[in-house]
N, C-alpha and C positions, 0 to 999 in steps of 0.2 A: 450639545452634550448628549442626546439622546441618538443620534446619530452616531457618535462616539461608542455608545453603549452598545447599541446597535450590532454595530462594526466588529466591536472587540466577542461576542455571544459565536454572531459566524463565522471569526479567524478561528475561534476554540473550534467549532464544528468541523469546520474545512482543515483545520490542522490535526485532527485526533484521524481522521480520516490518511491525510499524509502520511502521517508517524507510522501508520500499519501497514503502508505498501513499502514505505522506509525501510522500515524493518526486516521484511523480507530481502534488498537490496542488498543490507548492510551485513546480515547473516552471514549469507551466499557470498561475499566478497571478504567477508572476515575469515571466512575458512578457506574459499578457494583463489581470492584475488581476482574475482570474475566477475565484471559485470553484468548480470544478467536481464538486457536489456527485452528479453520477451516478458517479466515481469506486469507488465501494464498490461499486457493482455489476458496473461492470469484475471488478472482483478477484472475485466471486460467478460470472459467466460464464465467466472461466475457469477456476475450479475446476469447473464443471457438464460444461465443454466437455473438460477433461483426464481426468473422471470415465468420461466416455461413450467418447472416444477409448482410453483405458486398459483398459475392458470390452470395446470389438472388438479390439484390437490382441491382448489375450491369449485370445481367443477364437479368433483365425486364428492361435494360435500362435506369437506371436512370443515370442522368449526376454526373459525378463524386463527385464532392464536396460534394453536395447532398448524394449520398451514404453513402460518409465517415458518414458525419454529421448524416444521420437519423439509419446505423448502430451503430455507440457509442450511439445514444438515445435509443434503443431497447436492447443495454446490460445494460444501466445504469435502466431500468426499470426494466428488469431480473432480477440484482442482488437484484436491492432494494427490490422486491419481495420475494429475498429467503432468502437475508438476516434477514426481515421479519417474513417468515417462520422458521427459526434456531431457533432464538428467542424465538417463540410463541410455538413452537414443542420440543425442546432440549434443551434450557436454562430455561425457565421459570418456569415448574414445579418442579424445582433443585433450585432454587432461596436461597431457605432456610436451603438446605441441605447443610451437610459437604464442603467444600471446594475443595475436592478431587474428587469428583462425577462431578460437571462440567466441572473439567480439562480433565476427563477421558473421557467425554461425548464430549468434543473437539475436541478432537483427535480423537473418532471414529466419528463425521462427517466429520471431515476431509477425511479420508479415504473412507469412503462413498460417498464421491464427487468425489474422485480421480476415484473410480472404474467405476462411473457412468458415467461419463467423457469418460473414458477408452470404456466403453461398445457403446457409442454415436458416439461417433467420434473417437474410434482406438486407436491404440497403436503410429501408428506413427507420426512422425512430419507433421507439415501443412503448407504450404508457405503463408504469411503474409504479399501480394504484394499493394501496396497502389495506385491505378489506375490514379497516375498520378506520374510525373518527380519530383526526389529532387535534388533541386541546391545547390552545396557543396560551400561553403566559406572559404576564406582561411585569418585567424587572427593570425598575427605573426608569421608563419611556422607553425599554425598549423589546422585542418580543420572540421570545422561544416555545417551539412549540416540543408537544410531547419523545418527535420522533426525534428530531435534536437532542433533548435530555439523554436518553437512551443512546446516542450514537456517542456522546462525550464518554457516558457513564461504563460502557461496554466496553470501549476502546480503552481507558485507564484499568479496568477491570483485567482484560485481556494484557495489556502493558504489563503491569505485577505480576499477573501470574507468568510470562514468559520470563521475566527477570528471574522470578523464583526458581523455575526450568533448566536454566542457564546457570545457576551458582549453587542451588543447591539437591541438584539429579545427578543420575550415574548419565544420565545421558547430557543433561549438560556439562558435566567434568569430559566427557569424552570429546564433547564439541568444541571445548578451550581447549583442550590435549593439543588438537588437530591444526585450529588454528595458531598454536603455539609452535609445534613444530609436529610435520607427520610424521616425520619417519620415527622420532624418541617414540611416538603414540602408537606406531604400528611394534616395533619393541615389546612395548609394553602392554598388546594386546588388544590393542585397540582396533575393530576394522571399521577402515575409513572409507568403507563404500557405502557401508553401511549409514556411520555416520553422516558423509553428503547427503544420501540420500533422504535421512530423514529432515536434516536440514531445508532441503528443498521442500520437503511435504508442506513442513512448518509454516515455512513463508508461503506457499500458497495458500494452506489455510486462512491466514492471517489476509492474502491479496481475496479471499471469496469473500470473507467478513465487511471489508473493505465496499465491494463491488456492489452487497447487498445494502454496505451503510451508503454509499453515494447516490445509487441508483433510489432508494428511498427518500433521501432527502430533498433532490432536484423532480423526481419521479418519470424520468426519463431514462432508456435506453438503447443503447447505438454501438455497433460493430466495432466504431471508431473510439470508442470511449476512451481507451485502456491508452491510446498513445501518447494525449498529454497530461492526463493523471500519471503516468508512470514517468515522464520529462520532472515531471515535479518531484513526486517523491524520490526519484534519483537527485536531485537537485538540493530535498530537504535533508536527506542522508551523504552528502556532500556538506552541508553546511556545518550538520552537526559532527561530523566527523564518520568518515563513512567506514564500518570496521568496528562502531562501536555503539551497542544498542542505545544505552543512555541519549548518547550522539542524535541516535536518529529519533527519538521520543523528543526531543529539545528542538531537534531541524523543523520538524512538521510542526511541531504545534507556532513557533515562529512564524516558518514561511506561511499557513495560515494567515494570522497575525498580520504579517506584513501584505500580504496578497488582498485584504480584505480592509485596513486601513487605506492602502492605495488606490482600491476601486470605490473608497465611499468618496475619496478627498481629492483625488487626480483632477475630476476639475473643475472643483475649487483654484488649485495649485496652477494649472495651467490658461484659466481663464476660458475655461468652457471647451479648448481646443482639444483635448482627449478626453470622452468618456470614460464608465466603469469597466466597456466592455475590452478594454486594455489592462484589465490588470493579469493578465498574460504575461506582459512584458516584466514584471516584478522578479517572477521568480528567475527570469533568466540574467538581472541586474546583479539579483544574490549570487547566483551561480559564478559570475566574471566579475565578483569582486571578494567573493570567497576564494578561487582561486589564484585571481591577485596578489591578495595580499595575505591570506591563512590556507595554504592548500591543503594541510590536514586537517580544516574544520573546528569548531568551538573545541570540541569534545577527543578530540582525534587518538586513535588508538585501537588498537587491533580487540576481535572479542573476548580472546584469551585471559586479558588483561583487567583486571580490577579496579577499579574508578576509585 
């Protein structure tokens, strides 16, 4: 049972974490119908960019908390920046084109962040030490610790407040306009360059948050990171319905949930013959049998749309 406890504390961690790369995914695709598979690198950038910030910041001394706080502020600027940039540079003049041309164009920025990454900060792994003590907690036999608390707590935090964003802003009525229909919304005064655009900030916002929660909780850092954190949270915003925020707060905390039951139990279940370090294979089970047999996902429905 403790075990069980256990399990189900880091599906909550690992899924609150999903839900916000999700998020970003499901946005970007509710409005534009576009997968924006460079998305995982977002989230890889700004953990490299909070990495680096955090090393001078306590370098010139600044008191800890302080640090943490003003380094997650100078990635969340970053990304919003590049995300920005993607946009305005790789997506937009594609806007119109086939549907194939921006998926392709996804993928090679993706790749292009990875190498740049790569070329900045190395091939190797970075340590991801957080300049103060985390106190572990012990709930039913089983144990969470401080920075865990805070990365559920944050991420639900930030969840609400985007919902809030979205239903009841002038900019989120602009961003259901858009994904409702553009052209009624350009009519009606809407500009929807403007709106992508900030769409795109948003979710990168949300992929730096992300990068700084993953990167603190495992305490590691790598060039590579971004490409199968970002398979999944595509994956968890496919499950819950990809197009619809709810959807993707449901998807991630889930595929957590399941990712994290399967690598306590896998083998048990198989008789020792697959380790935990297979619980890889989970998300991509959900993935081809979501599409199966619900291709629009628990939640499915566009974000225009009202739950």
């Amino acid at each position: 049972m403790e075990i069980f406890f256990q399990q189900i504390i880091n599906g909550f961690v690992q899924g609150s974490v999903y839900a916000l790369v999700a998020l970003g995914y499901t946005m970007v695709y509710g409005i534009l119908g576009l997968i924006n598979f460079a998305h995982g690198e977002v989230v890889m950038i700004g953990a490299m960019i909070a990495l680096t910030a955090l090393q001078a910041l306590l370098a010139a001394a600044f008191a800890p908390v302080l640090a943490v706080l003003l380094s997650l502020m100078v990635a969340v600027a970053v990304c919003m920046a590049l995300g920005y940039s993607i946009e305005r540079i790789a997506y937009r003049p594609l806007r119109n084109a086939p549907r194939l041309a921006p998926l392709i164009t996804a993928i090679g920025v993706s790749i292009v962040l990875q190498n740049l990454a790569m070329m900045i900060w190395g091939r190797e792994y970075h340590s991801f030490n957080l300049p103060f003590a985390s106190t572990s907690h012990h709930l039913g036999g089983a144990v969470m610790n401080d920075v865990q608390i805070v990365i559920v707590i944050v991420a639900l935090v930030i969840m609400a407040g985007l919902m809030w964003l979205v239903h009841h802003t002038r900019t989120g009525r602009a961003m259901r306009a858009v994904a409702e229909n553009p052209a009624a919304a350009t009519l009606m005064g809407v500009d929807i360059n403007r709106v992508i655009s900030v769409t795109f900030m948003i979710g990168s916002a949300l992929a730096a948050i992300a990068g700084f929660m993953v990167s603190a909780n495992y305490g590691i850092v790598h060039y590579y990171m971004g490409f199968m954190l970002g398979l999944k949270a595509f994956t968890a915003a496919v499950l819950g319905g990809i197009g619809n925020l709810r959807g993707a707060m449901l998807g991630g905390v889930l595929l957590g949930l399941i990712e994290s039951l399967g690598a306590g139990y896998i083998g048990d279940l198989s008789g020792g013959f697959l380790g935990s370090h297979y619980q890889d294979v989970f998300a991509f089970f959900v993935l081809i049998a979501v599409l199966v047999f619900r291709p629009s996902g628990l939640l499915g429905e566009k974000l225009a749309e009202r739950a």
